[in-house]
N, C-alpha and C positions, 0 to 999 in steps of 0.2 A: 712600761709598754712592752707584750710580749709580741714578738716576732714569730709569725708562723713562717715553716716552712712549704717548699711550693710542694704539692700533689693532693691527693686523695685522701680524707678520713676512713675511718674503716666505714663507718655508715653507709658513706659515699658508694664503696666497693661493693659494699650487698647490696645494696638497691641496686646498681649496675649490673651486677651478677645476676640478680633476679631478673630484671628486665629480658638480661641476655638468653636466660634459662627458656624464660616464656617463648621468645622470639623463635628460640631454637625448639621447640617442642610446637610453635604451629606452623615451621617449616616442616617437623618430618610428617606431622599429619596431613598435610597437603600434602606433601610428597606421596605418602602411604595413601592418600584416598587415589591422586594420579595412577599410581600403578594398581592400585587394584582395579580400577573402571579401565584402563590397560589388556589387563588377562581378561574383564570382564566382557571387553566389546570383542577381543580374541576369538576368545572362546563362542562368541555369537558367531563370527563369521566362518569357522571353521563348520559347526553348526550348519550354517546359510550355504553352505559351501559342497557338503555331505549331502544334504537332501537335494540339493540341485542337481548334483550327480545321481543319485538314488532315482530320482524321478525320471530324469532324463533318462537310463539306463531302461526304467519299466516303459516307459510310451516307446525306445523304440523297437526293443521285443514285440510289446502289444499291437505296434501298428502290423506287424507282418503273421496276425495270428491268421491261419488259414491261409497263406501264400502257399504257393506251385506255382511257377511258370507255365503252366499249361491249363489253369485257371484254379479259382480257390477250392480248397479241401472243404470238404461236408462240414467236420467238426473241429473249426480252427480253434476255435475255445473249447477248453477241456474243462474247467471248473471257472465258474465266476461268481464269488461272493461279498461279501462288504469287503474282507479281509485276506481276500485270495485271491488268484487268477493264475490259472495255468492253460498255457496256449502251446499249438502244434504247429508248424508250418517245414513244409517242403525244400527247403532251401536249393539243394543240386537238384530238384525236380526226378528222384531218380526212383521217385512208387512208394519206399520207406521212410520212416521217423527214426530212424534209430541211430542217424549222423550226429556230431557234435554238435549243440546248438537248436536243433531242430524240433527238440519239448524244453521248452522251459515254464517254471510255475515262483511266483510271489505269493509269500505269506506271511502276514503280523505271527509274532510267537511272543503273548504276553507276558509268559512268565518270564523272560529272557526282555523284555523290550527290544526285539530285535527283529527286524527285517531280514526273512529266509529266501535263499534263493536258490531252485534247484535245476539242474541241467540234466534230463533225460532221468536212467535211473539212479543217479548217484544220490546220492544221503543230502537233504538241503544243509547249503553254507551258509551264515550268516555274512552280509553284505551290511548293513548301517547297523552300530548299536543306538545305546539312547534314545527311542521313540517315546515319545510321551503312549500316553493310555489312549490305547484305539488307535496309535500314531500311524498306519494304514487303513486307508479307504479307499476303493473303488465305487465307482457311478458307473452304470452299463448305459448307454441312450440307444433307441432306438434311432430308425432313419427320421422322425418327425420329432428328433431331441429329447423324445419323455424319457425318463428315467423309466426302466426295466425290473428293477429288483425291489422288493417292499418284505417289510419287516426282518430283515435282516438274515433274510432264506439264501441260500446259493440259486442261482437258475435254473432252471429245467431246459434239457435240451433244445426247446422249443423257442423257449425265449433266448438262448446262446444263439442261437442262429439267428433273432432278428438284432442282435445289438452291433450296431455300425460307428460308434465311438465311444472310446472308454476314458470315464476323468479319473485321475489320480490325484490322492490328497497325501500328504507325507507331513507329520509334524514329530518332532525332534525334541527334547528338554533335555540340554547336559546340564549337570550336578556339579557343581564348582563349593568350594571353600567358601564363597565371597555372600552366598547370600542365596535368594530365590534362583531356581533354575532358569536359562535361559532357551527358552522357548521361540524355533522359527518354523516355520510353513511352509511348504512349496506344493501348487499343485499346477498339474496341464492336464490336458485332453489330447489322446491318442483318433488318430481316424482310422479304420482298417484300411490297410492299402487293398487288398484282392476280396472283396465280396460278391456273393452275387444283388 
């Protein structure tokens, strides 16, 4: 009669080892799918977080294009295109544009995917990178809401002066490691405060 002794054969040990191997190879792939979907949703909201400010920052330039306190300027809009808009307003009421703040102009710059923003005559800054394609749009509406602008023309003076709210579109794609770009949107509608 042979007498074994008590523990493990070697068989025993590799099967258990193997098991153990697996076990631990689809913890770190969860682990590793967790933190990538981690930086992924990050990176969204940092994204979602950029163009809110970006947008916010254009509607409320835009609302005060043509402000003076002492009633609106003739040509509060200086350019308005799909991809542009450059606005004048009066701020200290003091006759001049030539105060801080007082011209500012938004423009997509394709080549760059970047949102330009300029103040008076200084050289345009970029303010958002990461825009998707086209990732700037303006809507001009007139006072009965139609859209102003068609085929992708800037306005004519004429039509600058009847547009009474301006929509802003902003779309974003940051480029990550992980996979497809993540892609968010933000837009609002400016109202001119000072029109006639």
């Amino acid at each position: 009669m042979s007498h074994r002794s008590p523990g493990f054969s070697l068989v025993e040990l590799l099967v258990g080892m193997a098991f153990l191997s697996l076990f631990g190879l689809a913890v770190h792939q969860c682990c590793r799918a967790l933190l990538l979907g981690a930086r992924v949703l990050e990176a969204a909201s940092e994204a979602q977080e950029a163009a809110r400010l970006g947008v916010q920052l254009i509607v409320a330039d835009a609302r005060e294009a043509g402000f003076r306190p002492s009633g609106p300027l003739p040509d509060g809009i200086r350019r308005a295109g799909p991809n542009v808009l450059a606005i004048a307003r009066d701020l200290d009421g003091d006759g001049d544009l030539d105060d801080a703040n007082e011209r500012v102009s938004y423009q997509y710059a394709a080549d760059r995917h970047a949102l330009l923003r300029q103040l008076g005559d200084a050289p345009p800054q970029p303010l958002l990178g990461d825009l998707d394609d086209d990732g700037l749009f303006f809507t001009y509406l007139g006072s009965d809401g139609a859209p102003l602008l068609s085929g992708g023309a800037e306005l004519d003076a004429d039509q600058r002066a009847r547009v009474r709210r301006i929509a802003v579109q902003l779309r974003i794609a940051v480029h990550h490691q992980y996979g497809d770009p993540v892609r968010v949107e933000q837009h609002a509608t400016a109202t001119l405060r000072n029109v006639e």
